[in-house]
N, C-alpha and C positions, 0 to 999 in steps of 0.2 A: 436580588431575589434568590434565597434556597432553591437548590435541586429537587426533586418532587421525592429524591430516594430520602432524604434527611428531614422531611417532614412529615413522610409516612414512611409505614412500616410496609411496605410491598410484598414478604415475603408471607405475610401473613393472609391465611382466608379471610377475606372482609368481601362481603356483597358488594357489585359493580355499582350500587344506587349510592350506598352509603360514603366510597371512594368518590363517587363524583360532585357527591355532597359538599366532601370535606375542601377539594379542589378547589370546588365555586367560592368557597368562607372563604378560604386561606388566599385569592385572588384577589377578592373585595377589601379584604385584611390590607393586604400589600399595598392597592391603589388609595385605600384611606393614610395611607403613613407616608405617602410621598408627597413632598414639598407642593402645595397648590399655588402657582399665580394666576392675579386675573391680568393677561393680555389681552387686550383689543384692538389694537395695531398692526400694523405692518413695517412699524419703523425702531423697531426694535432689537438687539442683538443681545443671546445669552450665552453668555462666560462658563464653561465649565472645566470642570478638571483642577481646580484653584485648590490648595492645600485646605483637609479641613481644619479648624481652628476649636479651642474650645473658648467661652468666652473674656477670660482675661488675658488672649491675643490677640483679642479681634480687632483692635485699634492696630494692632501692628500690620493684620492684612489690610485693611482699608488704607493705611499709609502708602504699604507697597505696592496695593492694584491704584492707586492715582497717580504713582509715579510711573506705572507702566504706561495707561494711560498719556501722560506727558510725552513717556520720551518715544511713542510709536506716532505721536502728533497727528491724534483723531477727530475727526469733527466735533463741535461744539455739541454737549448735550441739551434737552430741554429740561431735567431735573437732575440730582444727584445719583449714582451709581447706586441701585439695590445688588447689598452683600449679603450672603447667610454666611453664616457658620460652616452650611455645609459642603462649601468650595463650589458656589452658584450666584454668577450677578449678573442682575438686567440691565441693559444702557438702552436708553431713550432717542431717540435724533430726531433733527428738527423735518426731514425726508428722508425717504428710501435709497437716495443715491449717496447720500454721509453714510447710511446704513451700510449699504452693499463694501465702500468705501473701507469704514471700520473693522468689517468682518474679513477682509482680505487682508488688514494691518494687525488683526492681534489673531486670526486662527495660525497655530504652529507657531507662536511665541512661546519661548522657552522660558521659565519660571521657577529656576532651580530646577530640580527633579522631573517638576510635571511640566507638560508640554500641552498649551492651552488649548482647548475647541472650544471651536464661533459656532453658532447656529442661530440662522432667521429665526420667524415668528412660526412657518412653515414646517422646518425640519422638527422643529419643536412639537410641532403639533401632530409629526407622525410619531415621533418618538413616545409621547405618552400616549397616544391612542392605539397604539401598536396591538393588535388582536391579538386574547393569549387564549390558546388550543388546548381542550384538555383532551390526553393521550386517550386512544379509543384501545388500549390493551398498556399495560408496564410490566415488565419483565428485567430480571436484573443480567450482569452482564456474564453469569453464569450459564445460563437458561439461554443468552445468545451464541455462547458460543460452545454450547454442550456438542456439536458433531465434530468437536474435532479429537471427543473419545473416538469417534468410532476411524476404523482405517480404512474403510472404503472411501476411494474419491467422489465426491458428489456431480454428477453432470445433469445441467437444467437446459431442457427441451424447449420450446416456443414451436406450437402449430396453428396455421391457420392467425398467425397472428397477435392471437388476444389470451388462447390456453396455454399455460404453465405448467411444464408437467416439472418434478425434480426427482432426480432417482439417481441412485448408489451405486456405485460400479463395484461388482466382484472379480477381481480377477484370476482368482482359482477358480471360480465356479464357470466362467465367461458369459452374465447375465447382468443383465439391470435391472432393479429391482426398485420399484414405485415406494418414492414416500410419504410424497405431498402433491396438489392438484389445483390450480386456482384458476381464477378467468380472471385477466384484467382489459377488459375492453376501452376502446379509445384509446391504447397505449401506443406513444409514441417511439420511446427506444426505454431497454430493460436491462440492467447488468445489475453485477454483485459490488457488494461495499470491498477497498480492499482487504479486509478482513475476512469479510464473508459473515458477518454479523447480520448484513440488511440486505434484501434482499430490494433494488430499486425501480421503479416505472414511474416515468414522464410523462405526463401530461400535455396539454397545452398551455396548460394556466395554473398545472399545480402539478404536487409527482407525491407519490408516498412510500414509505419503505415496511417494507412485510419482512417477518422474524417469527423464530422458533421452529419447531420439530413441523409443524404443520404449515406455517407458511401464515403466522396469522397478521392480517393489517394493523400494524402497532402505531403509526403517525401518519399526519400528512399535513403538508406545506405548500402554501398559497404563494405563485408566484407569476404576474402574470408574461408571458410569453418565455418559460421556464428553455432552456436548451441544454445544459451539463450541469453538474455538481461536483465539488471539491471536499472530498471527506478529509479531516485533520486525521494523525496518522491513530490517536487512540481513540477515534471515530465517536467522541463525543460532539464535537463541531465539525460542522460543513459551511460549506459555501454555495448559494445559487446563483447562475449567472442566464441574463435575460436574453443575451445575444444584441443589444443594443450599446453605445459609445457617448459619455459625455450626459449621461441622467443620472440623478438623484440616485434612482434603485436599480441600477444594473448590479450591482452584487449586492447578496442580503448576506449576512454572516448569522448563523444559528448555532443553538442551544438544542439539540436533537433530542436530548431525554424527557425537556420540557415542552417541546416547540415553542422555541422562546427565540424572538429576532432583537440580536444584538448591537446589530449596525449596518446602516449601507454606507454604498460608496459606489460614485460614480464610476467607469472605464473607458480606461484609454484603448488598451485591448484585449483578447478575450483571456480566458479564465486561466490559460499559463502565464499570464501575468501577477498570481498569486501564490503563492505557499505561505505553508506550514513547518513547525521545526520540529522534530521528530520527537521530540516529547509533549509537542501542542500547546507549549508554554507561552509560543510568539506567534505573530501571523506578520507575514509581509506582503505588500504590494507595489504595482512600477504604477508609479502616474507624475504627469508631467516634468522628466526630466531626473525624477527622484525618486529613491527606495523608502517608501515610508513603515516603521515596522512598530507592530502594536503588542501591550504583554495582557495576560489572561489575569485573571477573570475578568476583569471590568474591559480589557481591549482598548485601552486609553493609550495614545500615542504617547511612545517612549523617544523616538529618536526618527530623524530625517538625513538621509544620505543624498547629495547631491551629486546626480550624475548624469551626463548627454546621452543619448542617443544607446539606450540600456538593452542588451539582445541577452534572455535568460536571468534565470535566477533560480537560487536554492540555496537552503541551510546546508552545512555540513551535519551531517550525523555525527551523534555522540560529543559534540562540539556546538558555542552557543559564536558561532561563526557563521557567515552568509556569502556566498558569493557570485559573482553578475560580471558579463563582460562588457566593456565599452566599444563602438567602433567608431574609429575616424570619419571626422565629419567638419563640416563649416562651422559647428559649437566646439569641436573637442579634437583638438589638437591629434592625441596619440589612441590608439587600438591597447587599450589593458584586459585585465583580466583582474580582479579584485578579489580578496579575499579579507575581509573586515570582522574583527573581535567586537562583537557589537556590545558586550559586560565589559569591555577593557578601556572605555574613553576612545571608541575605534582606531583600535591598535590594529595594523594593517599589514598584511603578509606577501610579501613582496614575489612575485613571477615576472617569468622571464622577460622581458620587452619587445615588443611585436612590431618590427618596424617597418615591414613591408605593408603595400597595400591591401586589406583584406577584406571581404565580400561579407562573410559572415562567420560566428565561435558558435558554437555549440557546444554546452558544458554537461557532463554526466558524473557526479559525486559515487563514490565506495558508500554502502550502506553505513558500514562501521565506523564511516569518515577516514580512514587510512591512504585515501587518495583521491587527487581529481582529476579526472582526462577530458580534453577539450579536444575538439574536429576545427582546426582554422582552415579556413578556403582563402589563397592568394591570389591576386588576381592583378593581370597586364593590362591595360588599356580595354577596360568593363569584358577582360576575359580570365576563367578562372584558368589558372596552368599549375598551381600545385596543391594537395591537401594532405595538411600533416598533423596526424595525431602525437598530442602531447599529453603528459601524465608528470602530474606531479606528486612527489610523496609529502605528507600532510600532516606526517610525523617527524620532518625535522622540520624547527619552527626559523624565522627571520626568513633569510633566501631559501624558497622552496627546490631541491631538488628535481632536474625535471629531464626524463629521457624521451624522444620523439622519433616518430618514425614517417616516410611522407612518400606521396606518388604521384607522378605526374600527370595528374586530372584529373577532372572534377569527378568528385564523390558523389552516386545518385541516392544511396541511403547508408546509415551505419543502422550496425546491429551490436550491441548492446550486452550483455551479461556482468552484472554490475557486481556480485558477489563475488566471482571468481576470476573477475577479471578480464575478461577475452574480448574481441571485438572482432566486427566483421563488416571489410567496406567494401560496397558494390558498385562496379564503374558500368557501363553499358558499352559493349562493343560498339567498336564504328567501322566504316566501312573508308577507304582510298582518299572519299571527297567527302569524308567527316561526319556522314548522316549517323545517326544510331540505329544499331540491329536491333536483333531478338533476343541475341545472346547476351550473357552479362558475365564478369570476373569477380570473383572474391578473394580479398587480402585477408589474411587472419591472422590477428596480431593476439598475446595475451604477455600479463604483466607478471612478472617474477619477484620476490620477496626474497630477501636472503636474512639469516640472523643478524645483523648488524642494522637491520631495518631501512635498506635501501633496496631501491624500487629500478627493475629494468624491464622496457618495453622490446619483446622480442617476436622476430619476426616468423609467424608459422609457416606457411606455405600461400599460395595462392593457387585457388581451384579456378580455372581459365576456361571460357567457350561453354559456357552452362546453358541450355536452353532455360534456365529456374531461374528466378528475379527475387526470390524475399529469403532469407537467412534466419532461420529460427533456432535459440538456444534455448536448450531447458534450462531449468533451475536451475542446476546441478553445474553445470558449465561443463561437463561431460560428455551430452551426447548436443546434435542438432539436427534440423534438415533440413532442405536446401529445398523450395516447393514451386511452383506459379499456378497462380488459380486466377490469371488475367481473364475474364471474359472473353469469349472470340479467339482467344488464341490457340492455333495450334495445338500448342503444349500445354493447356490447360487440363490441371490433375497430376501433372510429374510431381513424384516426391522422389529426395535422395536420400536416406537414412544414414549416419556419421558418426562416429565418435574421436574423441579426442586420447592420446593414452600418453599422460605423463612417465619418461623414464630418467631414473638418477642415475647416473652413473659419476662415480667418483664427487669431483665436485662441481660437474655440470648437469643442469636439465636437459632435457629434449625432450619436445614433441610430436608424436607421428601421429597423422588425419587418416583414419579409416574407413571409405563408403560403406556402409553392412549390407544396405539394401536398393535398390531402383526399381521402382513400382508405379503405381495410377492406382488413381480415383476419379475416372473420370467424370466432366462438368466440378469439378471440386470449388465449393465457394467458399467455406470455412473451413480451418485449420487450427490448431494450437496444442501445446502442453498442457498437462497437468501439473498442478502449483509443484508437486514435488520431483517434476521430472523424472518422469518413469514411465506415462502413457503418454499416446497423442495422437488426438482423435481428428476426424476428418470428415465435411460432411458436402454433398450435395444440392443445393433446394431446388434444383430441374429434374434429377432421378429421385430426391428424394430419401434417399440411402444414406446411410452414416458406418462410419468403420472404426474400432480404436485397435491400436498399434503398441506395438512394446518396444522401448526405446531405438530396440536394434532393428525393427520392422518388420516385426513378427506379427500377422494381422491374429487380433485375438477374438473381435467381432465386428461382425456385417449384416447388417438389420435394416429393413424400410419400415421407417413411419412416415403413415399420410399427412401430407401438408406440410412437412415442417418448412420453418423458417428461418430458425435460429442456434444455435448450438454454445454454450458455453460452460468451462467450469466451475465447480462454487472453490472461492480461494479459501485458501488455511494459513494461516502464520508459518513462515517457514522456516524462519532465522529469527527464533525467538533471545537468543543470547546474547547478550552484551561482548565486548571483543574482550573483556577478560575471561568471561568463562566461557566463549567459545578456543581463545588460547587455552585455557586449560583442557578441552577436552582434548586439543589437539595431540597437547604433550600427553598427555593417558590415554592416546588411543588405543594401544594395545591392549592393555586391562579394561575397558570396553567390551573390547572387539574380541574378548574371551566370555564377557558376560553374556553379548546375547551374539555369537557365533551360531549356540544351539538352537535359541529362540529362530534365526533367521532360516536356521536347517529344516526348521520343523512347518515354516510358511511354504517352503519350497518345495522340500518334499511331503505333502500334507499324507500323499495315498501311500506311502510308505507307512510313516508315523501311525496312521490311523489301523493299518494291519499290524504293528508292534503292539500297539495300544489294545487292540481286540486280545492277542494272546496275554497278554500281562492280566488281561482283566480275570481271562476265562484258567490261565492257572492261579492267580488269587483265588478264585471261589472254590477252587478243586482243593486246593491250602486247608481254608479255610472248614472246605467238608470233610477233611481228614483229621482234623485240632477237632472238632465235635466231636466225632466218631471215638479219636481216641480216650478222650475223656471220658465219653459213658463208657468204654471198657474200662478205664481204671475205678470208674463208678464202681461198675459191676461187679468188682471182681470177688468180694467177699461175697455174694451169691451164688455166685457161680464155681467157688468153692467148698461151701455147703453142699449144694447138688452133686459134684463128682465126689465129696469124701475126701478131697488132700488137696494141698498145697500147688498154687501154680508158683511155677519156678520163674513167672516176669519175663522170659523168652519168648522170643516169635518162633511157631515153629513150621512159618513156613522158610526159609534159606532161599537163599540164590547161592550159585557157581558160576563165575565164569570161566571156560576151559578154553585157552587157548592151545591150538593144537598147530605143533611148528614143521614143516617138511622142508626135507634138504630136498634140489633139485640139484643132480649130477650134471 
């Protein structure tokens, strides 16, 4: 089925009657032109995904779906195989238990290229019944994502629950300023798309996503006992997941522009057991034992990776590569780490060998794909005694280069900065006879690049005896803070404000951690940056109060709204560039960084600017009334020599002198 942009013209004024008009035809249209069987059974399986054929090979597919048939040795049918043309055949059984039987012996048989799917009589019948929603607004993806002309960061309020307020941060002015308002009642939990294209609320049984300048309801999605959603990264496809294990529709996979449901699939667990490849070309999933990974548009299984006892998974960016780590088990022998060329015949990228006992990997891929750092936790007789981060460079191919750093025990959370690299792991003090405190340490590691394109993990410092528990980086991997907003505790509200300041010297880095600031908010229940790491706001729901802060923890405002609940940023694409052209801004930084040196002058010092700007105006105009002026004199001037009787001589005759007058002092 067309996208609904490719069969209307959306940009155009057309009455909402006559749009929904065309929708309904164009639906009816589509379900007349798909293949009809009459099934009446329940002992039936249908074949799809079969090459299509045009009719002077269709003896040849019929040969080769009998032999398959043969050699997967399926129960006996009760009539001959129904084939089309259009890579769809029905097989008959004599009961449901040869059925169930056959559907497990040819689903994921391989057939050259394609890689076949079974479905009962059942799947079949949600698949063509599948309800199709016509969009209650379409907007194109200009019109979604028009605020990221504007440079105010957007911050969305939640009060009382169900009110949505969205509003602009200035921060020259130090104001918020309202720009959308909605109610969404019975809402269960509310965030932005990572784009910040949609704006989302869950239901119980459905969720819909609102877009535009105003916040208008553009879709919504039936899903019953709905609990997260997985946006693909160009936020045309999502996923909904039910929060249930081993049904039909625990994951629905959609078509967002259309509300169009393009597959389910059972789960083994919950919704990190899915991605996307960063161009939304693929989708993978873990279930039973195997990474099964599917290609766009139609979503037809391309390929099945078998693997035990699977913790993680992710594409590499910029690369059509995946990778998943194994742990030793009663199935599987060794602890890997995989990295597989899923276009290359899975040509496989070899890391280091993990031979000690290990608990659990934890993988975190480079946006740009130029690297990948894994967290292994070792462990003595089911105790963890060491955790070492590893990083491997991604850019040289066969043996991955890989540099590690490690501590002895157990890690209670990492922290994360994927762009620039940095990390940060937090252990929890203990006490003589082992118990854990209040206090926690942080290790801060970050990764180095050198021209020859190899990768070293070095070690920054460690900040010891913090009453703070969570480690946040901005964007930017520049600055962070160091927060705890634990309920009940103590030290709930502590923020540390931080920066990082890389120095080069000769031909070594170094980096020094600088606290800026140690403050409160106290009761503080929310926290976080903004997309572009520069603010970071903080809020309360027992006082009520919100604060946002500049990087170095300069507070810039502090405001009570009644009720609130929630606090969140709206995201902006941050790292919209490719690693070629974000290397080349790199190399031309400096011819940049002359270009708009002035422009950044001019945000900064705005009340400067604006007083230069007044007097430039106000002697332009005084210019300007003098260039009249003189012109009607030279107008005038044969008049005005008429009247006196002689010649002017063109002189001005009023003069200046200046006299400077010099004295000796003896």
């Amino acid at each position: 089925m067309a996208t609904l942009e490719k069969e209307l013209d959306i940009k155009t004024d057309i009455p909402d009657q006559f749009v929904k008009q065309a929708i309904s035809q164009w639906i009816k249209e589509d379900q007349l032109n798909r293949p009809q069987y009459k099934l009446q059974t329940s002992t039936i399986n249908i074949i799809s995904n079969l090459p299509k054929v045009t009719e002077d090979k269709y003896a040849n597919l019929q040969k080769a779906l009998n032999k398959i048939l043969v050699d997967t040795k399926i129960p006996p049918l009760v009539e001959e195989p129904k084939l089309s043309m259009d890579g769809v055949c029905i097989l008959n059984f004599q009961n449901e238990q040869d059925q169930i039987s056959s559907k497990q012996k040819i689903d994921g048989f391989k057939f050259g290229k394609n890689i076949l799917q079974t479905h009962n009589y059942k799947e079949y019948q949600q698949i063509m019944q599948t309800n199709e929603f016509t969009p209650l607004c379409t907007k194109n993806i200009q019109e979604l994502l028009a605020f990221i002309k504007d440079e105010r960061p957007g911050i969305t309020l939640v009060c009382e629950k169900f009110k949505v307020k969205h509003t602009l941060f200035s921060p020259i002015e130090k104001t918020l300023k309202e720009q959308a308002n909605i109610n969404v009642p019975r809402i269960e939990t509310l965030f932005w798309s990572p784009l910040g294209a949609y704006l989302v609320a869950l239901y119980q049984d459905s969720f819909q996503l609102f877009g535009g300048e105003q916040l208008e309801q553009l879709h919504e999605f039936e899903h019953k006992g709905i609990k997260s959603i997985l946006f693909s990264p160009n936020e045309k496809l999502l996923v909904s997941y039910n929060g249930g294990l081993n049904q039909e529709d625990n994951f629905i996979l959609w078509s967002v522009r259309d509300q169009r449901m393009l597959r389910i699939f059972p789960a083994q667990s919950d919704i990190n057991s899915i991605k996307f490849s960063t161009d939304s070309k693929f989708f993978a999933r873990i279930y039973k034992d195997s990474v099964i990974i599917y290609q766009s548009p139609e979503f037809n299984q391309i390929e099945v990776i078998q693997a035990n006892n699977i913790q993680n998974l992710y594409f590499i960016p910029e690369q059509n590569q995946i990778a998943f780590a194994q742990i030793a088990s009663k199935t599987q022998n060794k602890t890997l780490i995989q990295i597989i060329d899923i276009q290359r015949g899975k040509q496989e990228l070899r890391w280091k060998v993990i031979n000690q006992e290990v608990d659990s990997i934890q993988l975190f891929p480079n946006p740009q794909g130029r690297w990948l750092a894994a967290l292994i936790k070792k462990k003595q007789k089911n105790r963890i005694v060491t955790s070492t981060l590893q990083v491997g460079n991604l850019l040289k191919s066969d043996l991955i280069e890989i540099d590690e750093q490690s501590v002895n025990d157990d890690v209670d959370n990492i922290f994360v900065e994927p762009y620039s690299g940095k990390f940060a792991l937090q252990i929890r003090e203990k006490d003589k006879q082992g118990k854990p405190l209040q206090t926690s340490s942080f290790y801060i590691y970050a990764i180095q690049e050198d021209q020859k394109k190899s990768i070293k993990l070095i070690n920054i410092t460690a900040l010891k005896e913090k009453e703070t528990n969570e480690f946040l980086w901005a964007s930017n991997g520049n600055y962070f803070c160091i927060i705890n907003k634990t309920r009940g505790s103590p030290d709930q509200g502590k923020i540390e404000f931080g920066q990082i300041i890389k120095k080069q010297e000769k031909d070594q880095t170094s980096f020094v951690i600088e606290i800026t600031k140690s403050t409160n908010h106290f009761y503080m229940s929310h926290c976080l940056w903004s997309p572009n790491g520069v603010y970071f706001v903080t809020m309360s729901d027992q006082w009520h109060s919100v604060m946002i802060w500049s990087a170095i923890g300069e507070q810039l405002i502090k405001d009570t709204i009644t009720k609130i609940s929630d606090i969140f940023w709206r995201p902006r694409p941050i790292h919209i560039l490719n690693a070629k052209d974000e290397q080349k801004l790199k190399t031309n930084a400096k011819d940049f960084t002359k270009v708009y040196e002035l422009e950044d002058d001019k945000v900064i010092n705005k009340a400067k600017y604006d007083k230069e700007q007044k007097r430039k105006d106000q002697k332009d105009q005084f210019q300007q009334y003098m260039q009249q002026k003189l012109k009607y004199y030279y107008e005038t001037s044969a008049r005005r020599s008429q009247l006196l009787g002689f010649e002017e001589d063109g002189q001005n005759y009023v003069t200046q002198q200046i006299i400077e007058k010099e004295e000796i002092i003896e």
